[in-house]
C-alpha positions as CSV (number, residue, x, y, z in Angstrom):
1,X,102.0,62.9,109.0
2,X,98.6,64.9,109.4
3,X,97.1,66.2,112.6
4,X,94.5,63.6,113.0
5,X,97.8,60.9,112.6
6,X,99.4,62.8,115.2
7,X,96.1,63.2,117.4
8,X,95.4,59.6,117.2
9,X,98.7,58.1,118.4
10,X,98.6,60.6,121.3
11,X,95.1,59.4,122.3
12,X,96.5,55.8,122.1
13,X,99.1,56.3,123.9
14,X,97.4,58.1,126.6
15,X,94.8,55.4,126.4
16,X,97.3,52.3,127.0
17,X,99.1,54.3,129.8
18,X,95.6,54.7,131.4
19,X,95.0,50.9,130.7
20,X,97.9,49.2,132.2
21,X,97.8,52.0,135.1
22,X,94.4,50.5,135.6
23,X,95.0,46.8,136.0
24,X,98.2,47.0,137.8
25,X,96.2,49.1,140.8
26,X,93.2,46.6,140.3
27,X,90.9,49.5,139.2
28,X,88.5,47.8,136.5
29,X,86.9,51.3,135.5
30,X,90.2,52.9,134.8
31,X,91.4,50.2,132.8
32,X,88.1,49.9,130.7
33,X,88.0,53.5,129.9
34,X,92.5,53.3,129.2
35,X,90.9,50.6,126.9
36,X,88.2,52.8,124.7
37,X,90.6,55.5,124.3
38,X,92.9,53.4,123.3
39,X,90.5,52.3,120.7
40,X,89.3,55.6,119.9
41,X,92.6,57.1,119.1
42,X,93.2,53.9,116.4
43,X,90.4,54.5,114.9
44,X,91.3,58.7,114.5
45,X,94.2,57.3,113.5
46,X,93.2,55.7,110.6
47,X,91.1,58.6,109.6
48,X,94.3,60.2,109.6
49,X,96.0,57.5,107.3
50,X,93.0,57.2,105.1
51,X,93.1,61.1,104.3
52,X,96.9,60.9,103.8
53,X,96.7,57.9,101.3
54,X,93.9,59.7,99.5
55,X,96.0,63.2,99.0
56,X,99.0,60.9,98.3
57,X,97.1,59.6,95.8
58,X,95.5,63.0,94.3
């Protein structure tokens, strides 16, 4: 597992906590913004898991 892997989970974790702290307070702008980090870290994520399939691959 890479950093940006790593990175990425974090940030989606972070996100979803942030998400669901959000909508069980009723606070629409926490939620939204739980939601795009949440996003955010998948997509570092998959940068991560692209680089690591392409050095696997090397």
């Amino acid at each position: 597992m890479n950093k940006e892997q790593v990175k990425g989970r974090y940030e989606e974790a972070k996100g979803k906590v942030k998400e669901v702290a959000g909508h069980v307070t009723g606070n629409e702008s926490l939620e939204m913004k739980g939601k795009i980090q949440k996003n955010a870290g998948k997509v570092q994520a998959g940068l991560g898991d692209a680089e690591a399939e392409i050095k696997k691959d090397s």
